[in-house]
ChimeraX commands (.cxc) that place a marker at each C-alpha (Angstrom):
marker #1 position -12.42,-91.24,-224.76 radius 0.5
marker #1 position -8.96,-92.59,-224.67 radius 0.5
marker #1 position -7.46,-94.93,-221.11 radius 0.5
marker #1 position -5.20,-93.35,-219.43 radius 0.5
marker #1 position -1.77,-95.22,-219.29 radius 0.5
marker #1 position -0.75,-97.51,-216.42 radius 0.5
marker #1 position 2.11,-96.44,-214.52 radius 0.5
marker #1 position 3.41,-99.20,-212.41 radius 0.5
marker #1 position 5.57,-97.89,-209.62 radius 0.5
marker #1 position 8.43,-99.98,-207.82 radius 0.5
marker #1 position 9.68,-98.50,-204.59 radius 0.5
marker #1 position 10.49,-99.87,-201.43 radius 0.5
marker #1 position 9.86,-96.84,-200.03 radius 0.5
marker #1 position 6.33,-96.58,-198.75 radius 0.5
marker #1 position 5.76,-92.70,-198.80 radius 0.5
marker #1 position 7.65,-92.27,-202.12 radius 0.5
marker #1 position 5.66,-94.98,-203.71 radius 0.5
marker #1 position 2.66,-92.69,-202.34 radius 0.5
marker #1 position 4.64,-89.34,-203.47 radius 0.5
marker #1 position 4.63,-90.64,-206.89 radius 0.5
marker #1 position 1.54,-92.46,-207.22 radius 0.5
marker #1 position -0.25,-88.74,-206.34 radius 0.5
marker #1 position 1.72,-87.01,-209.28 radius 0.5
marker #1 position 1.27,-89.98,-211.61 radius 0.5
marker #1 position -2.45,-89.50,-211.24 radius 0.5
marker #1 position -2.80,-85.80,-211.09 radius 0.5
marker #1 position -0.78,-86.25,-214.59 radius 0.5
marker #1 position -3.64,-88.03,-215.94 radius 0.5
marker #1 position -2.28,-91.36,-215.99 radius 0.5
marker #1 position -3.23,-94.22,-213.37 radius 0.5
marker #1 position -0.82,-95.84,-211.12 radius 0.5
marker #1 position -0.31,-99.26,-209.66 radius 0.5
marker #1 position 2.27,-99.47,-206.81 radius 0.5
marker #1 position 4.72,-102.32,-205.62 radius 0.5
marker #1 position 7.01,-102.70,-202.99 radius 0.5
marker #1 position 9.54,-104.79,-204.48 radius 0.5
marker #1 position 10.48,-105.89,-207.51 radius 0.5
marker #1 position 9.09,-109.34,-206.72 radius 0.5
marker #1 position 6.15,-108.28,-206.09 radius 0.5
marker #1 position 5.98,-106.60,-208.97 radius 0.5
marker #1 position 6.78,-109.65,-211.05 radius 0.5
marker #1 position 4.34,-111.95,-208.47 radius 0.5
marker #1 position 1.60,-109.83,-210.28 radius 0.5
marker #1 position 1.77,-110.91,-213.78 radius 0.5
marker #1 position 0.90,-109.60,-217.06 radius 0.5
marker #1 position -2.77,-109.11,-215.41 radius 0.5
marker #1 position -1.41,-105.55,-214.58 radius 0.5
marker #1 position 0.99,-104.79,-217.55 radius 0.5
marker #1 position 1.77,-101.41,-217.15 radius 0.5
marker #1 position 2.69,-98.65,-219.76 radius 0.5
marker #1 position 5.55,-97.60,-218.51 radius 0.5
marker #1 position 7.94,-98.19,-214.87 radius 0.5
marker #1 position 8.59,-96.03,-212.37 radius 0.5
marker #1 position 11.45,-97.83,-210.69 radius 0.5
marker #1 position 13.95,-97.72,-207.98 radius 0.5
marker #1 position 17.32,-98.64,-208.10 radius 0.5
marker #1 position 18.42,-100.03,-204.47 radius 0.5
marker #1 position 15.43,-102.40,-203.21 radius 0.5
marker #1 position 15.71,-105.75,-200.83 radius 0.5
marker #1 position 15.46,-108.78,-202.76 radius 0.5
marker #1 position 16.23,-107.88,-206.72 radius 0.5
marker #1 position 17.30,-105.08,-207.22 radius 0.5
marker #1 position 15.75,-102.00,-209.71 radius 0.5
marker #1 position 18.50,-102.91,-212.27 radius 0.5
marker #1 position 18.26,-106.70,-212.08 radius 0.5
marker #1 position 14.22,-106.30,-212.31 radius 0.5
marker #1 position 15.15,-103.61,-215.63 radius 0.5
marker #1 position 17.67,-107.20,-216.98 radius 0.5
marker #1 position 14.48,-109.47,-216.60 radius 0.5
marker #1 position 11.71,-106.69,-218.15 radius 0.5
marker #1 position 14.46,-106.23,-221.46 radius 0.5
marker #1 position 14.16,-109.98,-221.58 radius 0.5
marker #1 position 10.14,-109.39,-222.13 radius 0.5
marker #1 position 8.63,-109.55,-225.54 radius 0.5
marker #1 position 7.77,-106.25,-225.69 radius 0.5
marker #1 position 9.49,-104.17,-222.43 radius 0.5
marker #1 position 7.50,-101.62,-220.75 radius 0.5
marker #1 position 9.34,-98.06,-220.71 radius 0.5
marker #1 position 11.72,-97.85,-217.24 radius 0.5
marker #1 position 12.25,-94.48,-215.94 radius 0.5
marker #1 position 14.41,-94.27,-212.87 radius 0.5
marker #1 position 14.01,-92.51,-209.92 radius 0.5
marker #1 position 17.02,-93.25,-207.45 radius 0.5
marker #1 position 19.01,-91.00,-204.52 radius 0.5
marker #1 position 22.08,-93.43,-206.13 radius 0.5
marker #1 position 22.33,-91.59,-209.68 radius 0.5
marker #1 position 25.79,-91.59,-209.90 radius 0.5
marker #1 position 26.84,-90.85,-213.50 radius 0.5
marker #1 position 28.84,-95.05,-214.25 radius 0.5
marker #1 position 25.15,-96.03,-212.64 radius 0.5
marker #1 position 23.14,-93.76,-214.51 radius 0.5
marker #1 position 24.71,-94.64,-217.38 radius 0.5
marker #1 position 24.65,-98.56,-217.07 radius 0.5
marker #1 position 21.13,-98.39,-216.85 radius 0.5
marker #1 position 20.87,-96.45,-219.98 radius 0.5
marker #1 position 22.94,-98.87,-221.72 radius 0.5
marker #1 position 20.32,-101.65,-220.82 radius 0.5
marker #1 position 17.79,-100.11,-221.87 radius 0.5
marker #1 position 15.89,-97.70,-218.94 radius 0.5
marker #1 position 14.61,-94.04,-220.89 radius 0.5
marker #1 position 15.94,-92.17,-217.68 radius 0.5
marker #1 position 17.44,-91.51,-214.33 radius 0.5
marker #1 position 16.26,-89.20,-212.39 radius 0.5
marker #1 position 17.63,-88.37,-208.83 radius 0.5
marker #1 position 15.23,-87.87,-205.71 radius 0.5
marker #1 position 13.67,-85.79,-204.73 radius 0.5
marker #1 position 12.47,-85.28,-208.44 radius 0.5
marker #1 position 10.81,-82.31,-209.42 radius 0.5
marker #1 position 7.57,-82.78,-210.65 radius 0.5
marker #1 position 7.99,-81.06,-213.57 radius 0.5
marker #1 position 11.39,-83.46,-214.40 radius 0.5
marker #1 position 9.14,-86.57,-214.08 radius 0.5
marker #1 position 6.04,-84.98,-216.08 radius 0.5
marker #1 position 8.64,-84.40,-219.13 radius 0.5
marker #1 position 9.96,-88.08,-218.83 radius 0.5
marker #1 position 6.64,-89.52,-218.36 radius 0.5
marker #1 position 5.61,-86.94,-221.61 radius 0.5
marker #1 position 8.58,-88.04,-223.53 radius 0.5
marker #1 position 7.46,-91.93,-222.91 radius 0.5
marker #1 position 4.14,-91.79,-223.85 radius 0.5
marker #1 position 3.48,-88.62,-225.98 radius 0.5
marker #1 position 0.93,-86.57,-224.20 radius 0.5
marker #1 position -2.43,-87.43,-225.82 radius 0.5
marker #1 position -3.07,-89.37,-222.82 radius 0.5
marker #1 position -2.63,-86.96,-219.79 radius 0.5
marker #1 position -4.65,-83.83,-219.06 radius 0.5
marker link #1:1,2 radius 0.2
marker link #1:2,3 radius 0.2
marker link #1:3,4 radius 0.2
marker link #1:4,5 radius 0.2
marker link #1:5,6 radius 0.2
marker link #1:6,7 radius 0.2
marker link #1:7,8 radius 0.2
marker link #1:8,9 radius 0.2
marker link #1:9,10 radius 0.2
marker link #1:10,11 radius 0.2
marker link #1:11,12 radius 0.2
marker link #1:12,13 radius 0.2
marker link #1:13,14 radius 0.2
marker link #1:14,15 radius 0.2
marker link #1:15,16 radius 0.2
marker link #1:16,17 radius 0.2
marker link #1:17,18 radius 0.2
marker link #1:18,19 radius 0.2
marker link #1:19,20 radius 0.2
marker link #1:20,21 radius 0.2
marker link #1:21,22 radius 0.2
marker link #1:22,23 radius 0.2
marker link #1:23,24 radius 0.2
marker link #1:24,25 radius 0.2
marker link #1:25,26 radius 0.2
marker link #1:26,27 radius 0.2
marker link #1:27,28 radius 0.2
marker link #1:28,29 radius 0.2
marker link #1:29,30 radius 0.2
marker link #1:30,31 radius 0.2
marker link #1:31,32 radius 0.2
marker link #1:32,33 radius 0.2
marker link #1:33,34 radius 0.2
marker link #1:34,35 radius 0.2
marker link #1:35,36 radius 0.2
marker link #1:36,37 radius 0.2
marker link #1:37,38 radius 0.2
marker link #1:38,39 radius 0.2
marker link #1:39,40 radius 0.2
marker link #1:40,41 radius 0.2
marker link #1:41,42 radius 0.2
marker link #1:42,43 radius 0.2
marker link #1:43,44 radius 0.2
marker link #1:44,45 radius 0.2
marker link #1:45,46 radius 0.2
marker link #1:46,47 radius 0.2
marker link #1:47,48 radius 0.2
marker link #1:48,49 radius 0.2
marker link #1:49,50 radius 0.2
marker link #1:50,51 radius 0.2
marker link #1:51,52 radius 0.2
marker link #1:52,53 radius 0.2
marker link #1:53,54 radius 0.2
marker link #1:54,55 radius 0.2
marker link #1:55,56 radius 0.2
marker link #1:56,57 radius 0.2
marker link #1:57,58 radius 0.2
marker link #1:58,59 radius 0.2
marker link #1:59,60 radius 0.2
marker link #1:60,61 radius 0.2
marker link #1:61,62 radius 0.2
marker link #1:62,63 radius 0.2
marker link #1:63,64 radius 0.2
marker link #1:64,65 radius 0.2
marker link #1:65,66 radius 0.2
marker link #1:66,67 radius 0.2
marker link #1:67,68 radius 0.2
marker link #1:68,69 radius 0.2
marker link #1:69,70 radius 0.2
marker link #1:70,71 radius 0.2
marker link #1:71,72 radius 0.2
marker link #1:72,73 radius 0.2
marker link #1:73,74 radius 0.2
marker link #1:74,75 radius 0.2
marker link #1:75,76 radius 0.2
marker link #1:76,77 radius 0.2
marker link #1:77,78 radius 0.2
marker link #1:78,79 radius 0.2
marker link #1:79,80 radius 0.2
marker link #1:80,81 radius 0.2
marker link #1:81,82 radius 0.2
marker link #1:82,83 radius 0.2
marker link #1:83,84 radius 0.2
marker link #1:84,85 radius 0.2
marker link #1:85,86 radius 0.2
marker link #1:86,87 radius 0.2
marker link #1:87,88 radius 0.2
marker link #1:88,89 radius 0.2
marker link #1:89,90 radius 0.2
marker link #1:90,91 radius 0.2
marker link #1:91,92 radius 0.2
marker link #1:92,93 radius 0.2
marker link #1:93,94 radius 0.2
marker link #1:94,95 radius 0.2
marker link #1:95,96 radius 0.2
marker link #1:96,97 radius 0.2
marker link #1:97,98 radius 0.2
marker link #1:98,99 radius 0.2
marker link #1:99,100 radius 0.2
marker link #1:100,101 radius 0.2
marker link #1:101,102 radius 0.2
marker link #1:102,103 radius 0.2
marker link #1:103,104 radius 0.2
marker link #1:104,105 radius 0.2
marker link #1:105,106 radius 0.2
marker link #1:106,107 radius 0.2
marker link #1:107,108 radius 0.2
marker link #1:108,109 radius 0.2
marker link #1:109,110 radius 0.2
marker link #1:110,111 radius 0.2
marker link #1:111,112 radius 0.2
marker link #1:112,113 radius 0.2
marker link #1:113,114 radius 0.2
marker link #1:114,115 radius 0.2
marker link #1:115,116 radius 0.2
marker link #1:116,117 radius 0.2
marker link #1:117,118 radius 0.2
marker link #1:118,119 radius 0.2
marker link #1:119,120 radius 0.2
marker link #1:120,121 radius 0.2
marker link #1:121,122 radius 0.2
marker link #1:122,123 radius 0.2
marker link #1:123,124 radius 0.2
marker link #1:124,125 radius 0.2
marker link #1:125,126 radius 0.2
view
């Protein structure tokens, strides 16, 4: 039996964090949530996740200075995007640096299965 990847989820936005965490794990995968980019950071390598569900406009650092700092990493998690700021110079600046997608909200479901799908093959969810 294979573990399901980690999906760590950065949103300062309590019920989307909760939104997404739901969908994450009805995909199959499990989810750890932060609400900030510090935090998310303040938590180590303990919880390396497989792949980051991550907003863009956030208190503190921002999604796309947290994206700068996880490219720096020895081996970068996959960052998928999931902003209501997707405009096409910001969508594509985070492509540039790195992030597998953009996605606006609301996201459809089916949108974020794909990108999650795309990330980490599908031998993993159910």
């Amino acid at each position: 039996m294979s573990i399901a990847p980690l999906i760590a989820i950065v949103d300062d936005d309590e019920a989307m964090r909760e939104a997404l965490a739901d969908l994450v794990e009805l995909l199959g995968y499990k989810s750890v949530s932060y609400e900030s980019a510090i935090e998310f950071l303040a938590a180590g390598r303990s919880t390396w996740p497989d792949c980051v569900i991550l907003d863009v406009q956030m208190p503190g650092m921002s999604g796309l200075d947290l994206q700068e700092r996880l490219m720096g990493e020895a081996s970068p998690p996959p960052i998928i995007f999931v902003t209501s700021f997707a405009e096409p110079e910001l969508r594509a600046k985070a492509i540039r640096a790195g992030a597998y997608c953009m996605l606006s909200k609301p996201t459809p479901s089916d949108v974020l299965e794909k990108c999650l799908h795309d990330v980490l093959g599908d031998a993993h969810a159910h």
